[in-house]
C-alpha positions, -999 to +999 in steps of 0.1 A: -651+384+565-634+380+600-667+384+614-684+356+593-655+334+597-658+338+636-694+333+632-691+300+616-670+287+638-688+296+667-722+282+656-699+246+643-687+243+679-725+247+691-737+224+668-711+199+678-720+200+716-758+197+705-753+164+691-730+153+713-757+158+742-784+144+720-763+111+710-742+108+734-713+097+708-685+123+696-683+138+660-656+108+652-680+084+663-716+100+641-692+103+612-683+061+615-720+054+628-725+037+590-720-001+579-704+006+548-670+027+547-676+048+515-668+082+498-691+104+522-679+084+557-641+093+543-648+129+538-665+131+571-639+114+594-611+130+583-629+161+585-634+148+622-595+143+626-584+177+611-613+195+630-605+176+666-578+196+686-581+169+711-567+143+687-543+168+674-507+153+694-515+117+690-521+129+647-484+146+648-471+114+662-482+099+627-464+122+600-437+134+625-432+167+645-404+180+616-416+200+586-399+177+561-421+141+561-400+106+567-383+099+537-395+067+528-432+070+550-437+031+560-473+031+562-472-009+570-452-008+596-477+014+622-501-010+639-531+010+629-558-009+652-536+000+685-537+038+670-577+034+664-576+021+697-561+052+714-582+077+692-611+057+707-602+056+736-601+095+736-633+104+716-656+072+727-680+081+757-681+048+773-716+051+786-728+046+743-719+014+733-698+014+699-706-001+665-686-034+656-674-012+628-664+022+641-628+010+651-623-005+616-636+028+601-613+051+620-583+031+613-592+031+575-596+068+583-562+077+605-540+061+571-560+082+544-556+110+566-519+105+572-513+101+534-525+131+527-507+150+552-478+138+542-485+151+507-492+183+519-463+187+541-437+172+509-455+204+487-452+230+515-416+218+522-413+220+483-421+256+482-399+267+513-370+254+494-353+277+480-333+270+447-299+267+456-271+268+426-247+247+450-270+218+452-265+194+428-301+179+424-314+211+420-290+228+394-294+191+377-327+194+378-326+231+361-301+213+337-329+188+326-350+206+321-333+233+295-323+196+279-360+187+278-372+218+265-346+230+240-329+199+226-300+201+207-298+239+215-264+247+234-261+272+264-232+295+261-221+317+293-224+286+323-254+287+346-257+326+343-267+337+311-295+357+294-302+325+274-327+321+298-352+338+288-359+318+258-375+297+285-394+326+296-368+333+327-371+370+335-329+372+336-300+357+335-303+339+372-334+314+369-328+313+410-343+353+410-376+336+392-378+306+418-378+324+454-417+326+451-419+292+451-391+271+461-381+243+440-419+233+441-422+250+412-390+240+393-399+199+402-434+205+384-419+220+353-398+193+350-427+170+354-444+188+328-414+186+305-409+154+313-446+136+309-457+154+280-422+162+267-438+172+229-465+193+242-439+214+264-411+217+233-444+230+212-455+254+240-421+270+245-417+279+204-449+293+203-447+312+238-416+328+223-434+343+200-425+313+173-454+299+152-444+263+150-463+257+118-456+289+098-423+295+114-435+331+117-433+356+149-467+357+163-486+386+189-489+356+215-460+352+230-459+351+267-426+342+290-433+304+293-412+296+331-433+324+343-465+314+338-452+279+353-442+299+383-476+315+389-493+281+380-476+264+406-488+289+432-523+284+421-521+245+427-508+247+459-531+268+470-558+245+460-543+218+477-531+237+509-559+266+516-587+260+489-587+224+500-604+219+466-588+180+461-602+163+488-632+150+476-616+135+448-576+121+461-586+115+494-578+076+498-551+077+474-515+074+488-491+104+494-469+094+461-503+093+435-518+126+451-486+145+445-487+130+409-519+135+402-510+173+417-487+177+388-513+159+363-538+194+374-507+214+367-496+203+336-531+202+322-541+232+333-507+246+316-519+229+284-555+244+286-546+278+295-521+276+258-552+268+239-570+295+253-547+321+252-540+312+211-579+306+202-583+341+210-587+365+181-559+386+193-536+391+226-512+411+242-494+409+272-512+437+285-543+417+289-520+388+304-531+393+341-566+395+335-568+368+313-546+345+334-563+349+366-598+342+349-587+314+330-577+299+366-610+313+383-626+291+355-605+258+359-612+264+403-651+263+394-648+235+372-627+210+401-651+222+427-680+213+405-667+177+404-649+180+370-609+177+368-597+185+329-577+166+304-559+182+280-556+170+249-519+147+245-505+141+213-514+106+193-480+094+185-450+079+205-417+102+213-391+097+194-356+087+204-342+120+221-371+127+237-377+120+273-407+095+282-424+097+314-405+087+339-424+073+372-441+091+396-414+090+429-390+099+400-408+128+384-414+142+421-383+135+438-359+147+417-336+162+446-359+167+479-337+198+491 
């Protein structure tokens, strides 16, 4: 793979000089050569930006040098013509002349790109952020979202208790559960909880082993936090290394793409329920297998151009249960 990898790169670089020679106008400057700024010119300059190591310091300047992203990223406030100006002024060969659109292009282009970075940098902080018992938003959050889940059921034995596992914990410490993931994956189950609140109480009884509408133990029971866990993992990968969102959130601001993040999650958590029950019969031997095709499946599916629904229930919460709340709420809920 290393091989083809190098390969690729190799022959991209080549490619790149070519048409440089032949046009006489850099990568940045082909991909803004059109009138009209639409879905293909936005995938191809910010492929430009993320591809152009040249560009790569004045980019940083734009989402900060620190892992953890501003925390209130004024977009308005960067005079994003002077900052087209200076990427022009770096990638233009001043011999060609330049289309009266180009500069408007790569300035539309430098904030969609800086959006998304700073989504992707709030999930990878996220998931370097380790659950920590002595923070308050995060044992709150932990707090909610036993509230969400199991209402009206009380907790005996403080934070450390084998109650826990009713939620599909594999002890008595929830914290053991989280270090995969950070608090990345805590935030989303909360978000899950929290957005489809009726779906998530229904999905926890029958994941116990609980058939909600026979009241009867059932052979599909699967440990529910767990599978959040692992799910979390998956989308983060999609966003981070399988890049397989760009096509379809790129253009959106950092706050909808991590909601929308969480709107994959939550569905996907829903879908992978209904399959694992329509099945004839299950065990958690077959678990792995069945998990990590089911998730194989959903991958094709988004790179094919199709992002699921799940189904949500027709009628309205009732009082006690928690509505949606909005999405800097659902996604902030401590920052670490």
């Amino acid at each position: 793979m290393r091989w083809r990898e190098l390969w690729r790169t190799r022959w991209r670089h080549l490619r790149k000089r070519l048409a440089h020679w032949m046009t006489g106008k850099s990568e940045l400057e082909r991909a803004c050569s059109g009138r009209v700024y639409d879905a293909k010119m936005r995938l191809r300059v910010f492929a430009a930006l993320e591809q152009s190591a040249e560009l790569h310091p004045l980019l940083e300047e734009l989402v900060g040098k620190s892992e953890r992203p501003p925390p209130s990223p004024a977009s308005a406030s960067i005079d994003w013509d002077e900052v087209a100006e200076r990427v022009l002024a770096r990638k233009h060969d001043a011999r060609t002349p330049l289309r009266p659109a180009a500069r408007e292009h790569v300035a539309c282009g430098l904030r969609e790109w800086r959006e998304w970075q700073l989504a992707c940098r709030q999930v990878q902080q996220w998931t370097r952020t380790p659950f920590d018992a002595d923070n308050a938003a995060h044992g709150q959050a932990l707090e909610r979202l036993w509230s969400l889940l199991l209402p009206g059921v009380a907790r005996y034995g403080g934070r450390r208790t084998k109650a826990w596992t009713m939620l599909g914990f594999q002890g008595s410490d929830p914290a053991t559960d989280f270090r995969s993931m950070g608090v990345f994956a805590l935030y989303q189950l909360v978000y899950f909880a929290e957005s489809r609140t009726m779906v998530a109480q229904r999905i926890v009884r029958e994941a116990g082993g609980i058939d909600t509408a026979a009241d009867t133990e059932t052979p599909y029971h699967y440990p529910f936090a767990l599978v959040g866990i692992h799910l979390s993992e998956w989308v983060a990968r999609l966003l981070l290394q399988a890049r397989c969102f760009e096509r379809h959130w790129l253009g959106l601001a950092h706050d909808d793409i991590l909601q929308r993040l969480h709107d994959v999650y939550s569905d996907t958590f829903t879908l992978f329920h209904i399959a694992w029950r329509s099945a004839p019969s299950r065990s958690l031997m077959e678990f792995p297998d069945m998990f990590r095709a089911f998730c194989a499946q959903i991958e094709r599916h988004i790179r094919a151009g199709v992002l699921l629904s799940a189904p949500r229930p027709s009628r309205p919460a009732k009082e006690g249960e928690a509505s949606a709340a909005s999405p800097r709420q659902k996604v902030q809920a401590g920052g670490g």
